[in-house]
N, C-alpha and C positions, 0 to 999 in steps of 0.2 A: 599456724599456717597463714591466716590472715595477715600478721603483724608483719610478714615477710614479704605479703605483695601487696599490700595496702596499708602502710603503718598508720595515716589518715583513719582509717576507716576501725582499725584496732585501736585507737588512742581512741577515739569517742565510744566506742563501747565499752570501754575501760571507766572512761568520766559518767555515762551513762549508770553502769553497775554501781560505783561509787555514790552518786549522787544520790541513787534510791535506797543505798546500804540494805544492799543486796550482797547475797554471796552467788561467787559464780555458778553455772551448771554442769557438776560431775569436776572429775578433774582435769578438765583438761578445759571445762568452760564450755561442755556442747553438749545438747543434748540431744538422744538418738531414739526414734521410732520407727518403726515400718509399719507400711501404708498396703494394703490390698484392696485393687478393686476401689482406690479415694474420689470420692464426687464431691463436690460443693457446688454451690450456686452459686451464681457472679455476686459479689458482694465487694463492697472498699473497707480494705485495712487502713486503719489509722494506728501501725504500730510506733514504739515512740522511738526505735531506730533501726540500725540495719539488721539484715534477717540475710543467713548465707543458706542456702541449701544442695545438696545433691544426691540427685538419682542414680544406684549401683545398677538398676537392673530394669528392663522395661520388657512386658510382655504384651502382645498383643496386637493391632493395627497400629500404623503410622497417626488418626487420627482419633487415637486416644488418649486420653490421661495427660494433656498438653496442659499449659497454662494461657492464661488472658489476662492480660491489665490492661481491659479497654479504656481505663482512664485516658493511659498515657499511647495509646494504640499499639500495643506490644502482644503479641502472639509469641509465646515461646515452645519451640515445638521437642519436646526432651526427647534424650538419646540414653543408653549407658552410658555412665560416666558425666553425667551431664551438671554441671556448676553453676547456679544462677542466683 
């Protein structure tokens, strides 16, 4: 899916994988969890490249389970279906 709207961004994760000679995650290159009720503390990632994710399903008030990268001043406020 990536490589179809972002081939940029699918070529360096490709160089990325390669480089660490790593194999990829699952087959299809992704790997899947579900989350209930997830908190973290504000904390900086320094991962070492892109990171896609999406939320199927959101339960609960509008101002829960959101995200923050106060780094960059970014409040992302998730929905279903939500892609970031």
């Amino acid at each position: 899916m990536i490589g179809a709207t972002s081939p940029s961004v699918y070529q360096e994760l490709k160089q990325v994988t390669a480089d660490a000679e790593t194999n990829r995650l699952g087959s299809t290159g992704t790997n899947l969890y579900y989350c209930k009720d997830y908190m973290s503390s504000q904390h900086r990632d320094n991962d070492a490249t892109w990171s896609l994710c999406i939320q199927l399903s959101k339960c609960g008030r509008p101002d829960e389970f959101n995200f923050s990268f106060t780094q960059w001043g970014v409040y992302i406020i998730t929905e279903p279906q939500c892609i970031w």
